[in-house]
N, C-alpha and C positions, 0 to 999 in steps of 0.2 A: 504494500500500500504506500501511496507517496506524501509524503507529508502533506497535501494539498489535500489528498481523500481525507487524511486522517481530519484535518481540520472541518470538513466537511459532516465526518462523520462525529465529530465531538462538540458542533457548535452549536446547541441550544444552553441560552445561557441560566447558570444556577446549578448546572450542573457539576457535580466533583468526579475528580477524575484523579487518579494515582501521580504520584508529581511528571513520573517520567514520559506519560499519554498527555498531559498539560503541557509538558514542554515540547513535546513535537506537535500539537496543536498550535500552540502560539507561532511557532517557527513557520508551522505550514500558513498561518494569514500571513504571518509578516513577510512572508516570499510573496504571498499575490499581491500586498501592498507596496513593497519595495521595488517588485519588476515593473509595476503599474506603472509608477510614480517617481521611479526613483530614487535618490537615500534623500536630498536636501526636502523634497515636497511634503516626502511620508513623516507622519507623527503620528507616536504612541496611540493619540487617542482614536488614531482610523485600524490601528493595530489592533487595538482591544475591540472596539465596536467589531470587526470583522470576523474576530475569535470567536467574540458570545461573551466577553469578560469585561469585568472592570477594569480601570487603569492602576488599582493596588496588584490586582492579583498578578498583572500583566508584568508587574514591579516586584513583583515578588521573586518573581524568575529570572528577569534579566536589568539589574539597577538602571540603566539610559537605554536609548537608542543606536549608541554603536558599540557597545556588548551585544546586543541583538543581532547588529548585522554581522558583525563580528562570530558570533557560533552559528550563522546561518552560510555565513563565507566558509568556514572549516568545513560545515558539513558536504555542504556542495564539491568543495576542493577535494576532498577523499572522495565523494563518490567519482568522478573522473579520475582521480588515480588507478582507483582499483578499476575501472574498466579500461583502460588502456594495458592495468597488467595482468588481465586477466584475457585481454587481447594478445598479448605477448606470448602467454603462457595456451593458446588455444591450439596451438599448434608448432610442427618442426616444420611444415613445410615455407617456406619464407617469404614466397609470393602471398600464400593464405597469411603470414601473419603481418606481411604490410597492409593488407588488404581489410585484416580483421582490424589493425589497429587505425586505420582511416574510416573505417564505421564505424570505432569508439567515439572520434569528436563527433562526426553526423551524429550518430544516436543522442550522443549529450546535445546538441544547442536544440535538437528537433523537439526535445521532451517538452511535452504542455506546458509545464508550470515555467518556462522561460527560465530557469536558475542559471544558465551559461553565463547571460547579459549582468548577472552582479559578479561573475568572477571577469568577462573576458570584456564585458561593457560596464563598468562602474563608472559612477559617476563620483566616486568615493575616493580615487586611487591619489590623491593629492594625499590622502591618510596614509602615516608611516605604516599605521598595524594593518591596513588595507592591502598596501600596494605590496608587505612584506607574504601575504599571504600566498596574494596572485602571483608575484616572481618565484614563490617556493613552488606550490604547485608546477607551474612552467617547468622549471627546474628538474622536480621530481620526476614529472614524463619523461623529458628526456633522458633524465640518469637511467629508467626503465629502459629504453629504447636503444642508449649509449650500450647495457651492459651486452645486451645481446649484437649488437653488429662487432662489439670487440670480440666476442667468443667467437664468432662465426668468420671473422674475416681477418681477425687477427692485426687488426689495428690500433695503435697506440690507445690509449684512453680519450685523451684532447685529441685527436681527429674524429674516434667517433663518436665523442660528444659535440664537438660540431656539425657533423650527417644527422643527430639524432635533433637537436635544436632544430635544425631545416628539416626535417619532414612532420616534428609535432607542431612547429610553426605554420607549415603548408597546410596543415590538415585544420589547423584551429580556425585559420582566418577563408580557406576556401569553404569550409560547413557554415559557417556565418554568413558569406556573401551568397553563397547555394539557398542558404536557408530566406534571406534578406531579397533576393534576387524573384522570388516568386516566379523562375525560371519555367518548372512544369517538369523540370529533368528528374524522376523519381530517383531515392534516395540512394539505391542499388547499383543506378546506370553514374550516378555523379561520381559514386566510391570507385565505381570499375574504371573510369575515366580517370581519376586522380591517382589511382593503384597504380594505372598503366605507366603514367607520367614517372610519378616516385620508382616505380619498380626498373625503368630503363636506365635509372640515374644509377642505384644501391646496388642493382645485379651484373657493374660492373666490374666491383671486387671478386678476387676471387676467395672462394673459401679457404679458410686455414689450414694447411697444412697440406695443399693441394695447389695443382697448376692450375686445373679446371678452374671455369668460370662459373658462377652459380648455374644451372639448368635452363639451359636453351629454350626450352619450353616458354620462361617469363617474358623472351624477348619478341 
């Protein structure tokens, strides 16, 4: 369930709820209020009204409003980690795992509840604890992404975390402009289109401890 259901499914107000079903309740308004609106527009009290709560209880859980976005930024930022290594991890074949890990970003900016737009579009990033968020994530994909083109191709560390920078960079800002773009290109054909591209560049190395070129088949 996505923190938006859950909000959905808990917001008649008066209702008590166990701390930890409150706090993904609150989190799930304050995503629809945030992506709505915002960070500078939204205020607590469109938070709470959207919950089903008062502005104490709403305080109860999270002291201001950028604690708030601030554990709605963490949460968002690990779920794109884990599916990018959980992308990594879906497979040995390398064309499937660029392929999977290019429908990791598609899948994150496509999700209903928009939570991409507070990590990749804030309007917040002028905040040290914001922007220290978004660059760690960044970061983190590609250290995901880095570890396996070193194992597989047997390149320094700093070269393939710089391959790994440019392709979670390509994949973040082209699923955005795909998504933004209301092109009509379904999500499958844009991944395979992007795959193709990524994969001509990456399958030029060859694998470690081999002459061979990655599998002729990618090119």
């Amino acid at each position: 369930m996505t923190a938006i259901e859950q909000t959905e499914a808990a917001r008649p107000r008066g209702t008590r709820l166990p701390r930890r079903a409150r706090r993904n309740q609150l989190l799930g308004a304050a995503q629809e209020v945030f992506v709505a609106q915002g960070y500078h527009s939204a205020a607590m009290d469109d938070i709470a009204e959207r919950a089903g709560v008062s502005k104490p209880v709403l305080y109860q859980h999270f002291p201001g409003k950028l604690e708030l976005y601030l554990a709605l930024l963490d949460q968002h930022c690990e779920a794109l980690l884990q599916s990018v290594r959980t992308a990594l991890a879906s497979t040995t074949d390398n064309k499937l795992r660029v392929a999977a890990t290019m429908d990791a970003y598609f899948a994150y900016v496509e999700d209903e509840g928009g939570a991409f737009r507070l990590v990749f579009e804030s309007d917040l990033t002028n905040e040290p604890a914001v922007r220290e968020r978004v660059d760690r994530v960044s970061l983190q994909c590609a250290e995901a992404i880095s570890d396996v083109i070193a194992e597989d191709t047997g390149l320094s560390k700093d070269e393939s975390m710089l391959l790994a920078v440019g392709l979670g960079g390509v994949s973040q800002v082209v699923a955005r402009y795909w998504l933004s773009s209301e092109s009509g290109i379904p999500r499958d054909k844009a991944v395979q289109l992007l795959t193709s591209l990524a994969w001509r560049g990456i399958a030029g190395f060859p694998l470690h401890g081999t002459e061979a070129h990655l599998s002729a088949e990618g090119h």
